[in-house]
Residue frames as qw, qx, qy, qz and C-alpha x, y, z in Angstrom:
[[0.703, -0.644, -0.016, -0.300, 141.52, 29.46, -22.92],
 [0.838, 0.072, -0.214, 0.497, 144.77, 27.14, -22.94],
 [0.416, 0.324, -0.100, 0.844, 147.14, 30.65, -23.10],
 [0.316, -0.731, 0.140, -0.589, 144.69, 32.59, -20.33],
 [0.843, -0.520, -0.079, -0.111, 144.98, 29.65, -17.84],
 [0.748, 0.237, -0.197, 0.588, 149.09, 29.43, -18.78],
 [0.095, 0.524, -0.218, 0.818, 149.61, 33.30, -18.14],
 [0.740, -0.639, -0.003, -0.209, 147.17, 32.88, -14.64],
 [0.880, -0.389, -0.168, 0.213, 149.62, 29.85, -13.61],
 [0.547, 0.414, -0.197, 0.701, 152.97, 32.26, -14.44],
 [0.015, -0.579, 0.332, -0.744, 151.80, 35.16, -12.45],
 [0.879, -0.460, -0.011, -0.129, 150.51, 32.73, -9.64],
 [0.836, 0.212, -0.206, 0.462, 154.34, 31.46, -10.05],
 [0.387, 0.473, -0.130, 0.781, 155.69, 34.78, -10.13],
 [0.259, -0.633, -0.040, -0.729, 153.52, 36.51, -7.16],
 [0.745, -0.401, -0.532, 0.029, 154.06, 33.59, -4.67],
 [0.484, 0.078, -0.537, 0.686, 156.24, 35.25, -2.46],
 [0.226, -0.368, 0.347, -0.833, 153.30, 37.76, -1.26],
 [0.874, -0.242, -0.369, -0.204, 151.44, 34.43, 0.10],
 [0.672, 0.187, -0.591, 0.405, 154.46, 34.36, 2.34],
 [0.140, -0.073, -0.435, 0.887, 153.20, 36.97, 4.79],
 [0.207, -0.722, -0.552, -0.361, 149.46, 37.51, 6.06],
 [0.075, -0.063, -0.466, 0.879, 149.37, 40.73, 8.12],
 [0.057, -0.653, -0.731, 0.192, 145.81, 41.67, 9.57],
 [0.087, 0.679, 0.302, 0.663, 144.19, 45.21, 8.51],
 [0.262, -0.053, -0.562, 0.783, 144.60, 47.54, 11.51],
 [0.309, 0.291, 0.309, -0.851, 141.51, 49.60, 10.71],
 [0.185, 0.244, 0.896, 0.322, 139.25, 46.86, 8.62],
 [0.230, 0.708, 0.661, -0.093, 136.17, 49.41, 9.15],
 [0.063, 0.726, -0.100, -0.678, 137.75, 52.62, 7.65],
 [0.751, 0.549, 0.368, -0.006, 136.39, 52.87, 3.99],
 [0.219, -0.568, 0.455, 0.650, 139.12, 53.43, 1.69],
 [0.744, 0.651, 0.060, -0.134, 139.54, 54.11, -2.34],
 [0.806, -0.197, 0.356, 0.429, 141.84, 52.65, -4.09],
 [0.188, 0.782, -0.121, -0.582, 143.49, 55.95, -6.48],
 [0.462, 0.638, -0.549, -0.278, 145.69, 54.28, -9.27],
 [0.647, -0.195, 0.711, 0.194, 145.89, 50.49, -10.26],
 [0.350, 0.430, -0.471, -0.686, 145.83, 49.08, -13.43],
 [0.768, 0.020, 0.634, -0.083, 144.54, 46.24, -15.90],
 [0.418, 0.497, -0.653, -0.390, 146.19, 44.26, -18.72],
 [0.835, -0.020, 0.530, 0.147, 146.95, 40.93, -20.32],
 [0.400, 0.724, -0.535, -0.171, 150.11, 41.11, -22.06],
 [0.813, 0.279, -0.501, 0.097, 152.11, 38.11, -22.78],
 [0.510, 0.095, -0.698, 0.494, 152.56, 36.03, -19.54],
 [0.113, -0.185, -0.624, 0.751, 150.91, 38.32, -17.23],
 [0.234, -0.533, -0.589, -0.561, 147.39, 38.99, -17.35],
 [0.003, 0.201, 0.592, -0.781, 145.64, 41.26, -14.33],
 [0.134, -0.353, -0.469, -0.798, 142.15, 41.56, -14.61],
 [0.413, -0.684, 0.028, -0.601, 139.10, 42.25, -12.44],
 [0.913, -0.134, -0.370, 0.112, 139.43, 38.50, -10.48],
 [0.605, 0.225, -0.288, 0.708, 143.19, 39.70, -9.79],
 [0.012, 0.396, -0.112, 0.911, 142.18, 42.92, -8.81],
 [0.699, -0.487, -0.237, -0.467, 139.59, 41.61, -6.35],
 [0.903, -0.109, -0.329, 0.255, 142.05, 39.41, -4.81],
 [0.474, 0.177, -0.390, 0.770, 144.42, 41.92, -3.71],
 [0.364, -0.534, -0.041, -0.762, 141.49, 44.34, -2.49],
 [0.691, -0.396, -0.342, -0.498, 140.09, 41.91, -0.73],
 [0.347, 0.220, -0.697, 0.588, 142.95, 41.38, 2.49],
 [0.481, -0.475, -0.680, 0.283, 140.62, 42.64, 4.63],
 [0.081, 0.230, -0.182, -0.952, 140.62, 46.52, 3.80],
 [0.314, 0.626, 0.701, -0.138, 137.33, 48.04, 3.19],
 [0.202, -0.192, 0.518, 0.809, 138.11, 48.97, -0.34],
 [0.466, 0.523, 0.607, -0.375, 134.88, 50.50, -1.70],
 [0.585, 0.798, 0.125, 0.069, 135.71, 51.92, -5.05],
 [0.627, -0.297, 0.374, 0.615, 139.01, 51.95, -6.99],
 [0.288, 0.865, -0.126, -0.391, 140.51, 54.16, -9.89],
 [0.847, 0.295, 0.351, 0.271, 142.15, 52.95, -13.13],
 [0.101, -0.823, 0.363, 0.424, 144.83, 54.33, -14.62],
 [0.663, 0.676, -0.304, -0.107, 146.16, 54.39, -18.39],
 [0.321, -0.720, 0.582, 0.200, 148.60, 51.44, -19.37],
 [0.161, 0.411, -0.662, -0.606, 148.20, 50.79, -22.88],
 [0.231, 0.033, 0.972, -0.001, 145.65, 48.09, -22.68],
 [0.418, 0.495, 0.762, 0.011, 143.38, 46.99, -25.01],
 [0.091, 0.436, -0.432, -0.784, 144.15, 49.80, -27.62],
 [0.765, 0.468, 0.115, -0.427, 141.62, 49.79, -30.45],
 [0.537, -0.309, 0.679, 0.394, 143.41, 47.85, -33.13],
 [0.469, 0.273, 0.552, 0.633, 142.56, 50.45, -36.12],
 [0.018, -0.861, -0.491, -0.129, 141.00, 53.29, -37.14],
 [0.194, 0.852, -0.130, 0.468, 142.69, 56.76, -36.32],
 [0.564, 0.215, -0.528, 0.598, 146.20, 56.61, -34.45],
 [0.129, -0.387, 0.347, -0.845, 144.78, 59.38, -32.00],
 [0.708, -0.156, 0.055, -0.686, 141.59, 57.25, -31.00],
 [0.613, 0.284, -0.728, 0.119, 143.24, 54.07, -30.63],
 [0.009, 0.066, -0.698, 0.713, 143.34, 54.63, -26.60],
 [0.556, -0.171, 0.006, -0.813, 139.88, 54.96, -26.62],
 [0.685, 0.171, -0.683, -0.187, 139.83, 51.50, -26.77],
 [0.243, 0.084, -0.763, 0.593, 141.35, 50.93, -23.10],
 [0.264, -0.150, 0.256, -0.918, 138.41, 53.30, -21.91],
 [0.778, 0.022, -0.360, -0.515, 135.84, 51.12, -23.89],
 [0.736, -0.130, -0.657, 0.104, 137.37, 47.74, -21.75],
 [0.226, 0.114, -0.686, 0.683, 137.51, 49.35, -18.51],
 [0.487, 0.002, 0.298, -0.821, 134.58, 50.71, -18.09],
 [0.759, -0.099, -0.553, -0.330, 133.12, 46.89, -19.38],
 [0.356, 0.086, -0.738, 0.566, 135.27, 45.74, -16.09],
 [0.219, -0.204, 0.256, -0.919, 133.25, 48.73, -14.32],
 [0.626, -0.090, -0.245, -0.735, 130.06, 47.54, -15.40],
 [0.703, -0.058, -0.707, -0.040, 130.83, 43.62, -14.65],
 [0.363, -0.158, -0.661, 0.637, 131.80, 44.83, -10.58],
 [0.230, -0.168, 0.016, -0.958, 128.90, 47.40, -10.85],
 [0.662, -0.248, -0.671, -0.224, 126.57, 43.77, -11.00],
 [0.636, -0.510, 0.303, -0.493, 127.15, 42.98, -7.31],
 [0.970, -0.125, -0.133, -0.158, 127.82, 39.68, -8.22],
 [0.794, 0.043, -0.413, 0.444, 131.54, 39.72, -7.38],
 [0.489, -0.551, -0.568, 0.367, 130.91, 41.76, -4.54],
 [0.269, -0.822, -0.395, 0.309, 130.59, 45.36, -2.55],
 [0.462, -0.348, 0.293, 0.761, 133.93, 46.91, -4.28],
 [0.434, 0.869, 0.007, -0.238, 133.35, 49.72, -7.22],
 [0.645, -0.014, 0.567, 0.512, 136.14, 48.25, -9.38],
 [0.296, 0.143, 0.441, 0.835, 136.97, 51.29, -11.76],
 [0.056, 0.766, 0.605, -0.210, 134.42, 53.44, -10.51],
 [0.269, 0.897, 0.017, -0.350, 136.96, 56.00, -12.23],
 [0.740, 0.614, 0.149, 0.230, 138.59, 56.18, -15.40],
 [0.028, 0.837, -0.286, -0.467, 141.91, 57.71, -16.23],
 [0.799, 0.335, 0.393, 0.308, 143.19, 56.55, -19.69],
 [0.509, -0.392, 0.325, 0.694, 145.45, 58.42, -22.37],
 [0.481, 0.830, 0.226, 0.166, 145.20, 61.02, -25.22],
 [0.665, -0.048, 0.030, 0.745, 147.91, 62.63, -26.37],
 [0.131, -0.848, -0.155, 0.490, 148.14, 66.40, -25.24],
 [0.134, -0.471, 0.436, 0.755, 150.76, 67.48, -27.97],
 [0.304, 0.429, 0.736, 0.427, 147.90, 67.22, -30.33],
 [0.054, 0.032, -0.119, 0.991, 146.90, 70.59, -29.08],
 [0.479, 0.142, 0.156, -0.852, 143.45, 71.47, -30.02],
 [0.547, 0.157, -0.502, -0.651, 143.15, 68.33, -31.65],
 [0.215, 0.082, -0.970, 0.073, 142.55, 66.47, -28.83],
 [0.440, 0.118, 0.291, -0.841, 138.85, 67.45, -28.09],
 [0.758, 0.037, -0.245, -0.603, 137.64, 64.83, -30.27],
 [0.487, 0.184, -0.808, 0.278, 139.91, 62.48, -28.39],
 [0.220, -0.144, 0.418, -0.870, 138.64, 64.00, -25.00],
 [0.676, 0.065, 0.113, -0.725, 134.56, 63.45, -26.21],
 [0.826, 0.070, -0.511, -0.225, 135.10, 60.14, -27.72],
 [0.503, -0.159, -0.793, 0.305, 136.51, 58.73, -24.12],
 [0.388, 0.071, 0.355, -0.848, 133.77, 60.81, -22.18],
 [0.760, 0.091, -0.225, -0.603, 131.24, 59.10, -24.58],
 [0.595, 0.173, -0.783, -0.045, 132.77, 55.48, -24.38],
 [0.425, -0.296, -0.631, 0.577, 132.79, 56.05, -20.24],
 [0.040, -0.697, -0.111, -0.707, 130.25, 59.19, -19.25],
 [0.689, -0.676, -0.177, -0.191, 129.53, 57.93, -15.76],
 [0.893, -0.438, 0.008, 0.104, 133.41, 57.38, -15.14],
 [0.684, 0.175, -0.003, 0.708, 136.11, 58.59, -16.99],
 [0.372, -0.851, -0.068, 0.365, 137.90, 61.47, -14.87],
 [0.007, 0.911, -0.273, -0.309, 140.99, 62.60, -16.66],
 [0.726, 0.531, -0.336, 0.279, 144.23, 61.74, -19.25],
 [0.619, -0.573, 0.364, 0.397, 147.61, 60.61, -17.75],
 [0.723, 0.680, -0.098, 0.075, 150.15, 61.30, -20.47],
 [0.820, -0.527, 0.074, 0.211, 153.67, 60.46, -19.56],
 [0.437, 0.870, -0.031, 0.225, 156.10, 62.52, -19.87],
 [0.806, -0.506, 0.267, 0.154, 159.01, 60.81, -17.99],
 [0.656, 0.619, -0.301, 0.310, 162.90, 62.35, -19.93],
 [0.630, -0.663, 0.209, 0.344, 166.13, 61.86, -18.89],
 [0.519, 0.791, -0.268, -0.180, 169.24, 62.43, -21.08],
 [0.330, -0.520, 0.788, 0.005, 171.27, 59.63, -19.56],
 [0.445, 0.243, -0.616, -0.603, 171.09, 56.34, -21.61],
 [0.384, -0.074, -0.920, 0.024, 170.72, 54.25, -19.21],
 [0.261, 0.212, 0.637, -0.694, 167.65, 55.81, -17.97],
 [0.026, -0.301, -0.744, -0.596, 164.39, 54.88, -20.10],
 [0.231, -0.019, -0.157, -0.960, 162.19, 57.78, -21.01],
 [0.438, 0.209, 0.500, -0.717, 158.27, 57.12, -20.70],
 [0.539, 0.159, 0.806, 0.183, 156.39, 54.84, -22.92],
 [0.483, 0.818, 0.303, -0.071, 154.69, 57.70, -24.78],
 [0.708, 0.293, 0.180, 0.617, 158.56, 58.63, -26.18],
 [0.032, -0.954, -0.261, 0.147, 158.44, 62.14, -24.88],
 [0.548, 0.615, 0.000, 0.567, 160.73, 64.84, -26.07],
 [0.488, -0.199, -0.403, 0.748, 162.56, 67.22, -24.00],
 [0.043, -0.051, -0.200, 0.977, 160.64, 69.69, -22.46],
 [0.062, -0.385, -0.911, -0.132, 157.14, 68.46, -23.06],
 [0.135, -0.726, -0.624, 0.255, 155.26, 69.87, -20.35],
 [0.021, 0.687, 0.096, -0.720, 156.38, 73.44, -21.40],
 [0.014, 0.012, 0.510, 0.860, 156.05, 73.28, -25.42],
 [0.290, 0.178, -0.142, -0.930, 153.34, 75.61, -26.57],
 [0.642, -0.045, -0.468, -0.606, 150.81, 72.92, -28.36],
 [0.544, -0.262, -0.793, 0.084, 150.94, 70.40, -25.32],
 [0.016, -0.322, -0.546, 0.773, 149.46, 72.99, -23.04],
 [0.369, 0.064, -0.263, -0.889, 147.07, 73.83, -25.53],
 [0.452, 0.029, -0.877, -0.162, 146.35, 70.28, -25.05],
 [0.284, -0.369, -0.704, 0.536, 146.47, 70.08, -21.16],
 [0.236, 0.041, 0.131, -0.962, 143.83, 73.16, -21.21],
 [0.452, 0.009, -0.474, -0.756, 141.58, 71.60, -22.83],
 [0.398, -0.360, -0.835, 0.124, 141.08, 69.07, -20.32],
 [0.008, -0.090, -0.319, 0.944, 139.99, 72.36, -18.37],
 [0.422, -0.051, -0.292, -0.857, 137.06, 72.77, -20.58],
 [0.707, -0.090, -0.614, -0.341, 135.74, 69.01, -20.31],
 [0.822, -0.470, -0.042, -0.320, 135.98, 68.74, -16.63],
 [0.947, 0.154, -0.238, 0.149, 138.99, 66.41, -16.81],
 [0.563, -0.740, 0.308, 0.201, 142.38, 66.00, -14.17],
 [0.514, 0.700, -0.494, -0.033, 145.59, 65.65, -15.28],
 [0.928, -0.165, 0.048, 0.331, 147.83, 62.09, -14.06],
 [0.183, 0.884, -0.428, -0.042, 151.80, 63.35, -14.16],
 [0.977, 0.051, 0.083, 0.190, 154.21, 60.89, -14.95],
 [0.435, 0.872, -0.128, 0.182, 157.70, 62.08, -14.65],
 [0.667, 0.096, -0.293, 0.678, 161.48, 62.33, -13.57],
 [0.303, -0.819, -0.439, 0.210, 162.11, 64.64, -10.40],
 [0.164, -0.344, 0.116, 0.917, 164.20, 67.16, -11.87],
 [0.020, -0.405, -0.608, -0.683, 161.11, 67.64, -14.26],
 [0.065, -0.708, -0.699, 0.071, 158.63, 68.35, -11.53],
 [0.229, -0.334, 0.128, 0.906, 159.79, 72.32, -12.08],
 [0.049, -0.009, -0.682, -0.729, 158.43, 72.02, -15.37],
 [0.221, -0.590, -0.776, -0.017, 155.06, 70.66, -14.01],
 [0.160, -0.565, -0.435, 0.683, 154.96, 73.51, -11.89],
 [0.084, 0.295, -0.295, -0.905, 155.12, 75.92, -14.37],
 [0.194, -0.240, -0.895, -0.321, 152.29, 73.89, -16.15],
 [0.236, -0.630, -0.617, 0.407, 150.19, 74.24, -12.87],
 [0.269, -0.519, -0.180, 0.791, 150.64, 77.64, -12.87],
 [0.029, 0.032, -0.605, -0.795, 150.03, 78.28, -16.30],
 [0.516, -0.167, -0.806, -0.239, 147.17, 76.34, -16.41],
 [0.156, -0.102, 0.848, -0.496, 145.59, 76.54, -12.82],
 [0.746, -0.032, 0.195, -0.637, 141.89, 75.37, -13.57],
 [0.805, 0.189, -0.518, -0.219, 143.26, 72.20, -14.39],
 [0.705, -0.607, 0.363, -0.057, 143.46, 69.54, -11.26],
 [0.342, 0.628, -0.696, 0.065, 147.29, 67.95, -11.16],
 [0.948, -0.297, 0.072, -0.084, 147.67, 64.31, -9.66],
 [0.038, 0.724, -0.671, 0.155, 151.69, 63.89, -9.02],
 [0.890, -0.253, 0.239, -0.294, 152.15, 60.20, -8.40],
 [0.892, 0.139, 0.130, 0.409, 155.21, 58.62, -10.50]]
């Protein structure tokens, strides 16, 4: 409890500066969702629902928000591919705790996006069902990030992608398959890649595309 209340007082430290400006909400009754945040507690910085309530809550009538994949709370064994599943399994507990009412009117992760790795081809279907099963009422789709550059002093996406990703042969076998199970696709990437996406799209059109990084 010592080392959660430490990491609280850091990013309380570290975030004072948006305490420095209160601007009023121009349209406080227009209901809005919130598409892509996230939640961790890595060393020093912990965001969790609390956090995430706090920023909703300016005065914006934020009625349901969407999670997005960012490594957190990985299983910590069991098969390398099903590891993420883990994240799914603590978000949708988050879900469930802001689903209570008791911290208040907001849908806090009312969807799911979380990570499987597409360049497993067909073998991510059991990745797919096992974070459909962990989350049925909420998980929506896979972000896999697939952010290259060839310069050194640009850094590449956290999932280590190779060049050309989005167009080799067994990671679109992948990104179909989210076709079958209902599931969108998050894109994470560098804009001289978003070509590549296209082609993807195009390949691929029963699968929805979210563009956002």
């Amino acid at each position: 409890m010592a080392d959660a209340k430490e990491s609280l007082s850091r990013i309380k430290e570290d975030t004072g500066w948006l305490e420095q400006v209160t601007e009023a909400a121009l349209e406080p009754e227009l209901p809005i969702i919130d598409p892509h945040h996230h939640l961790w507690d890595f060393p020093g910085n912990r965001y969790f629902l609390d956090e995430l309530l706090a920023d909703t809550g300016g005065g914006h009538n934020v009625v349901a928000t969407v999670f997005v994949e960012c490594m957190a709370m990985y299983r910590a064994d069991g098969p390398e591919a099903l590891r993420p599943v883990g994240e799914t399994e603590f978000v949708n507990g988050v879900a469930a705790q802001s689903a209570s009412g008791i911290y208040g009117q907001t849908a806090a992760c009312a969807g799911i996006v979380s990570f499987a790795d597409l360049a497993l081809g067909d073998g991510v279907r059991p990745v797919l069902e096992a974070h459909i099963a962990a989350a049925p009422a909420r998980f929506r789709g896979i972000r896999h990030a697939t952010g290259w550059d060839s310069h050194d002093d640009i850094q590449n996406s956290h999932t280590h992608p190779p060049e050309g990703l989005l167009g080799d042969s067994k990671f679109r076998k992948g990104f179909a398959a989210l076709a079958d199970y209902g599931l969108s696709f998050d894109a994470w990437l560098y804009h001289h890649q978003i070509t590549e996406l296209t082609a993807l799209a195009r390949a691929v059109p029963e699968v929805p595309v979210v563009l956002d990084h």
